[in-house]
Every structure is written in C-alpha cells, then in structure tokens.
C-alpha positions in Angstrom: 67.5 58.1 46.3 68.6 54.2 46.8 72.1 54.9 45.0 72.4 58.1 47.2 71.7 56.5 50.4 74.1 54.0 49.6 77.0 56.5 48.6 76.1 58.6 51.1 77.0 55.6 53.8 80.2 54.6 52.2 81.0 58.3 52.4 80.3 58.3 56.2 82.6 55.1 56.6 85.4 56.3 54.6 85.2 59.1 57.1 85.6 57.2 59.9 87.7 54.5 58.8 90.2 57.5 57.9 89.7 58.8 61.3 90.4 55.7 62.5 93.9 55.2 60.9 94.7 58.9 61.9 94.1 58.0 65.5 96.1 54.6 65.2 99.0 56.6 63.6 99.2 59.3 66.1 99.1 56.7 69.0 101.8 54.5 67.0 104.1 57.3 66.7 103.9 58.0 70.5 104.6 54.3 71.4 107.9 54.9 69.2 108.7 58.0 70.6 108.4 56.7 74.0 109.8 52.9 73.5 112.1 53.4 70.5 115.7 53.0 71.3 116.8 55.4 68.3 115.5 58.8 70.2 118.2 60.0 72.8 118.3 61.8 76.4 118.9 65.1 75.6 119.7 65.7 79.3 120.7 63.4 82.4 121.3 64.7 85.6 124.6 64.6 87.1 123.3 62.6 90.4 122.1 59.7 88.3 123.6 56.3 89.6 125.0 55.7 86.2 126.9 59.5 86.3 128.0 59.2 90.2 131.6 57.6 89.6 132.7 59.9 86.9 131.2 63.2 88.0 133.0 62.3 91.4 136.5 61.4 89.6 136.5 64.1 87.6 135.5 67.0 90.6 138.7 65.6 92.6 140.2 66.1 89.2 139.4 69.3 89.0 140.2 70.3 92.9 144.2 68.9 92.3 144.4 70.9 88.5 143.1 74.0 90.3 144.6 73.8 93.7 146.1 77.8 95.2 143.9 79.1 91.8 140.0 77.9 92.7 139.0 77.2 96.5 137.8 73.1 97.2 134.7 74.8 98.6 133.9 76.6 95.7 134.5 73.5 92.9 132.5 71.1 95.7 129.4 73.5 95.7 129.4 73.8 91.6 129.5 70.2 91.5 126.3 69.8 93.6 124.6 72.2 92.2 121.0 70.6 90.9 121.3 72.6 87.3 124.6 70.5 86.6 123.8 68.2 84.2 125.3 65.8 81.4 124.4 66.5 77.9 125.7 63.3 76.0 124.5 64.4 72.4 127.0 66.8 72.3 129.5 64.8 71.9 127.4 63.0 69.3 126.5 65.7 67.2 130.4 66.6 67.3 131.0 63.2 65.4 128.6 64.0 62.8 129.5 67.9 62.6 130.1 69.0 58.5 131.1 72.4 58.7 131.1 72.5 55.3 127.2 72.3 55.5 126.8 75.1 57.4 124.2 77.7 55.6 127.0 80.9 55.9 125.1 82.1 52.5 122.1 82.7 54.6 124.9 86.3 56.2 125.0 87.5 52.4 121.8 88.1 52.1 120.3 91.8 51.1 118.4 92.3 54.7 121.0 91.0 56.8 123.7 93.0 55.0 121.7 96.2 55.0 121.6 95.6 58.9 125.0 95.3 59.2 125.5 98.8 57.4 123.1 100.3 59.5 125.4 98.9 62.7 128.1 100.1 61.0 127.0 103.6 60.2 125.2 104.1 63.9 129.1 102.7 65.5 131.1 104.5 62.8 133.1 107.0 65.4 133.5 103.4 67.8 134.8 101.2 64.8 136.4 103.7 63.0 138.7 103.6 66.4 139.2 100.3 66.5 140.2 100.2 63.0 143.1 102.9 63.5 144.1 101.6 67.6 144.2 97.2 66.4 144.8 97.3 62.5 142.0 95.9 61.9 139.3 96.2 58.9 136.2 97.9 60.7 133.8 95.7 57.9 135.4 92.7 59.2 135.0 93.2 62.6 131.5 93.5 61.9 131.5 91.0 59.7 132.4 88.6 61.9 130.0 89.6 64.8 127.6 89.0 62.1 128.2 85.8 61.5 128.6 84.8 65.5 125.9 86.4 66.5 123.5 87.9 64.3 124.9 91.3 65.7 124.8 90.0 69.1 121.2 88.9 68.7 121.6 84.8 69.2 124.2 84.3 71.4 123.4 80.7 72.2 121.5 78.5 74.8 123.7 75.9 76.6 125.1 76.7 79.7 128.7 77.0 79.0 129.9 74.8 81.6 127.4 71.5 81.5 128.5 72.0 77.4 132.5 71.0 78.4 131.6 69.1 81.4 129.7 66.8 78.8 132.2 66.5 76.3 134.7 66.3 78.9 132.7 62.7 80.4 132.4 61.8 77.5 135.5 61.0 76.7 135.1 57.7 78.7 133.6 55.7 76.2 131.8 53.3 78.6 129.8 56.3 79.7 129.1 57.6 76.2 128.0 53.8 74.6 125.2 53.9 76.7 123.6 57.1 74.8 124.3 55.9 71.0 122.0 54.3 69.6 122.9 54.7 65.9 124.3 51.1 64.7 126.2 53.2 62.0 128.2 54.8 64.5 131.1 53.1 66.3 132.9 54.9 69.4 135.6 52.6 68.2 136.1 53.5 64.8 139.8 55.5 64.6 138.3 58.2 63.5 135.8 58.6 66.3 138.3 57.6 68.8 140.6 60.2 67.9 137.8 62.8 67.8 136.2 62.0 71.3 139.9 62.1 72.9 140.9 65.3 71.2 137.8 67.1 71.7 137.5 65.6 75.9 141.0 67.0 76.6 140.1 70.2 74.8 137.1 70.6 77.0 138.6 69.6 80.3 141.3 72.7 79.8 138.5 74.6 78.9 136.3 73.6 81.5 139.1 74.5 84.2 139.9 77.9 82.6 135.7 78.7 82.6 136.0 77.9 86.3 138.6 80.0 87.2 136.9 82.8 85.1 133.8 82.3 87.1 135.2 82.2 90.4 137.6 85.4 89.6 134.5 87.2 88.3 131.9 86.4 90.8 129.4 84.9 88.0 127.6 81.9 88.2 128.4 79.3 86.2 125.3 77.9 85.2 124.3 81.6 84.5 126.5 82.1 81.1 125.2 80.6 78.2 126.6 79.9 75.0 126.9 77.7 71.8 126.4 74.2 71.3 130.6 73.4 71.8 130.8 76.1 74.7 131.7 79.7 72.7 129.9 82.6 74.7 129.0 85.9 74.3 129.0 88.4 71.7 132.7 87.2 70.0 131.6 83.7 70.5 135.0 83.2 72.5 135.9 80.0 74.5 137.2 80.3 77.6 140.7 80.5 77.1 140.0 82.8 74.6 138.5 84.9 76.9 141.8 84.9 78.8 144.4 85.6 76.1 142.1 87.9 73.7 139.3 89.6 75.9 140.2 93.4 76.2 138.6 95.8 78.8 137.7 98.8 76.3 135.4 100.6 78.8 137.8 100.7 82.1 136.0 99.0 84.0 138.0 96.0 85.4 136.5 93.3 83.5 136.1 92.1 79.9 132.3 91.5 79.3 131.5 89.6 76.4 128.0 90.7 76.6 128.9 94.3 75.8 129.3 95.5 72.6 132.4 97.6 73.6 134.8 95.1 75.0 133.0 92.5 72.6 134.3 93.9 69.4 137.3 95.5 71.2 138.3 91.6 71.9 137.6 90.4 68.1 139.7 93.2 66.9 142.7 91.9 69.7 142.1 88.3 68.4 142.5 89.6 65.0 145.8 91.4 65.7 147.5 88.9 67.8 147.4 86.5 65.5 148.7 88.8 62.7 145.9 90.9 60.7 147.6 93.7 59.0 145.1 96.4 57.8 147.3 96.6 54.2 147.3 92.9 53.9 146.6 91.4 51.0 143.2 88.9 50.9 144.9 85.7 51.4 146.8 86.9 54.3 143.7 88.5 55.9 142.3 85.1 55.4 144.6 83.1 57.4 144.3 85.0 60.3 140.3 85.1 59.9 140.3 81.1 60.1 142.7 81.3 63.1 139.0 82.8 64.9 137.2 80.0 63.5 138.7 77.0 61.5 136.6 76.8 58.4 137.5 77.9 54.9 133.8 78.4 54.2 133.4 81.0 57.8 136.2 83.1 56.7 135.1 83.5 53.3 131.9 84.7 54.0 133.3 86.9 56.2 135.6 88.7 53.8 132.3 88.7 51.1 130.6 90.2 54.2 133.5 92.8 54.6 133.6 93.8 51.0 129.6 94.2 50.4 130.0 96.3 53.6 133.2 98.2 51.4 131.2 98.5 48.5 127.9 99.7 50.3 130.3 102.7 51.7 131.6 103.8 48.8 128.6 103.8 46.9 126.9 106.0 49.6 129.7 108.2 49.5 129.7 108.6 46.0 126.2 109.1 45.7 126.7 112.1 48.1 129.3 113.6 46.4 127.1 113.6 43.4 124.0 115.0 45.1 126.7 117.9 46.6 128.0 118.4 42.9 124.1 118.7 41.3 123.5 121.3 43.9 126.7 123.1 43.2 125.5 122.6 39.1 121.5 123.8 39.5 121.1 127.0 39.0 119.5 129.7 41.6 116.7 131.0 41.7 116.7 134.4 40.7 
C-alpha cells in the first residue's frame, strides 16, 4: 500500500508537471506569434501612414496613363475604396516561387482524369466545335482547364486588383524592406532586383488594362477574384490576356471568364493565335502550350492529360464496337 501511495503521487505530479509545460508552450508560442519579427502582415490597408505617399503617386499615375480611356472620378473613387489594400507577401512569395515544385502529378491522377472524361463526354457536341472552328485538340482544351481550375472549381481568392496594385508598390524597395524579415533574403541581390522591377512594371500594365476592363464592363473591381499573381476566371487569363484572347462565344457582348462557353472558347483562341495546329506534331503543340503558361513541367502535364483523355476515347469506343460485334455474333433465340 506504502509503494502504491507513493507511485500513485509521482503519477499525479507527472501529470501536472506535463500539464504544466503544455500550458507554458502554448503561451510561448503565442508570445512569438505575436512579438516575433519573422511572421509577416498578410494585409495593410492602403490608408496606413506608411502607404499614403505611394498609393497617392501611383493613383495620379494612373489618372495621366489612362487619361480620354478611364474617367479621374472613376480611378479617385477605386482608390478610396476601404477594400483596397496592400498585400506585400506577394511580391515575396514571387522571389521564392519554384515552378518546378509545383505538384502538376497531383492532374494525372485516376479520379481527376476520369472527371475530366466525364466533362468531356457531357460537352462533347460544344468541344467537338471548338475543335473543328480554332484547330485546337478538344483533350487539350480540357486539359488545360483542368490544370487552371480544377474544371472551373478553384478559380482563386485574391482580388485581382489589390494582387497587381501590390506587386506594382512593391517595386519601390523602401516600401517592400519594411515587410522582409528573412535575413536570407536581400531586395538587393541582382537577382531580386531584377525580379521585383520586371514583375512591378508587368503589374502596373496589368493593373491599368484590369481597370479599363472594369470600368468598360461595369464590374467592380474588388468583386473579381483570382490567383495569387492576378490570373482570373475559368482560363486563368491576366488582364491583357483578357483583351487580346477573350472571345464572346455566346453573343452576348462580353467575354465572361466565369462562363464555361466564352472560357474555353478564349483558351482555344489563345491556343490558335499563338500557332497550335491540330496536325502538329508534339513538340510543336508544346511550344504553343508554354506560350499560356511558361513552364516545361505545366505543358507537359497537359499534353499527358490530353493523351490519357485520347486513350480513355478510344478505348471506350473500341469497347463499343466490340459489344456491337458480340451482339451481331450471339445467336437468336429461336
């Protein structure tokens, strides 16, 4: 009784002292979260003090680049809107983006491949059209809507124009300093340098072409959401690809990127201005596919996506064929 008396207590404050340390961890790990200068602002408002010079340079900016296109009125009241904001890990995450490491494999697999059959089967008489009117593989056209959207099912978050508002600011590097707070990663190194100044430019063009889009079509800006780097709707297009490629398949005045029709209507136009050619060979077929998205790894899985698509077909078709010829072959009942 004396020995378990005594284990029994030890027991008790092992359980408590563990308790303890549980507690003591939990509230250490909110003191880091909290004081640590490691975890970033995902989002700053555009009227903080530290934002109010650049946000106000880069509006009158925009007012002179637009002027006869966008109204002054219409730029002003965007740029005091309370949902603009300024999203500096964008930029960030840009500097330390490995497309390479992308999990495409995850398109190839058996569920997601048998989806995209079924899409193509129910939209057969649709792609089929596409396929004869743009040159244009059907099985890549869904291959690639696969891959941007999960057929149309994730077509992103951001709000397309804090995304190139953000990487637009941040190409003044005494803005963006003030959000890194990895000491492995200089704003100075050449190739960050050259990286934040491509990709700023790049989003300031993109950010006036949005604008113009928005004001044309009567949307809201803030309303249109899209990929971390500012691609939106089904295509995944950027602005100005909205411009050159987006094609009006129902009539109706406007390219929608939300609907399927003028969605894969426009990735079928991409394709064919850039010069897809149905008879093609592979390679050819692949350079145009990385013109839409400028990774080896994307365009090969959409060509593997294309072909299990081919394959899938054919089997289906042969497999009817040789139901048709059994039933021709059994004999009749008599």
């Amino acid at each position: 009784m004396h020995f378990k008396g005594l284990f029994t207590q030890f027991s008790q404050r092992r359980v408590v002292w563990t308790f303890s340390l549980l507690i003591l961890g939990l509230v250490l790990g909110l003191l880091a979260t909290l004081f640590h200068p490691a975890i970033k602002p995902v989002k700053v408002l555009a009227n903080d003090p530290l934002l109010k010079p650049y946000v106000e340079d880069l509006k009158n900016r925009v007012k002179n680049d637009l002027k006869g296109k966008v109204p002054e009125d219409y730029i002003e009241e965007v740029f005091s809107s309370p949902e603009l904001a300024y999203l500096p890990n964008l930029m960030i995450k840009r500097l330390t983006w490995k497309e390479t490491k992308l999990p495409y494999h995850q398109f190839l697999e058996n569920q997601r491949i048998e989806r995209a059959r079924n899409f193509l089967q129910e939209n057969l008489t649709f792609l089929e059209e596409l396929e004869k009117i743009f040159g244009v593989d059907k099985e890549v056209i869904v291959g690639i809507f696969l891959v941007e959207t999960n057929l149309g099912q994730n077509t992103g978050k951001f709000p397309v124009f804090n995304v190139f508002f953000s990487l637009t600011l941040s190409g003044n590097k005494d803005l963006l300093k003030n959000f890194v707070y990895d000491e492995n990663l200089s704003l100075d190194d050449e190739r960050n340098s050259n990286i934040i100044a491509k990709r700023s430019n790049w989003a300031y063009n993109e950010l006036l072409y949005f604008l113009t889009i928005c004001y044309q079509n009567k949307w809201d800006p803030f309303s249109i959401r899209g990929s971390i780097f500012g691609a939106f709707g089904y295509p995944q297009f950027v602005p100005k690809s909205y411009v050159i490629y987006g094609y009006d398949w129902d009539g109706d005045g406007k390219v929608d990127l939300f609907k399927m029709e003028d969605a894969l209507a426009s990735i079928a136009n991409y394709l064919k201005k850039e010069g897809y050619n149905l008879n093609g060979t592979l390679e050819q077929k692949k350079s145009v596919i990385m013109k839409y998205n400028i990774s080896e790894p994307y365009a090969n899985t959409v060509l593997a996506i294309a072909e299990k698509l081919k394959k899938t077909d054919q089997e289906v078709s042969s497999q009817t064929e040789q139901k048709e010829q059994e039933n021709k072959d059994e004999p009749k009942n008599r």
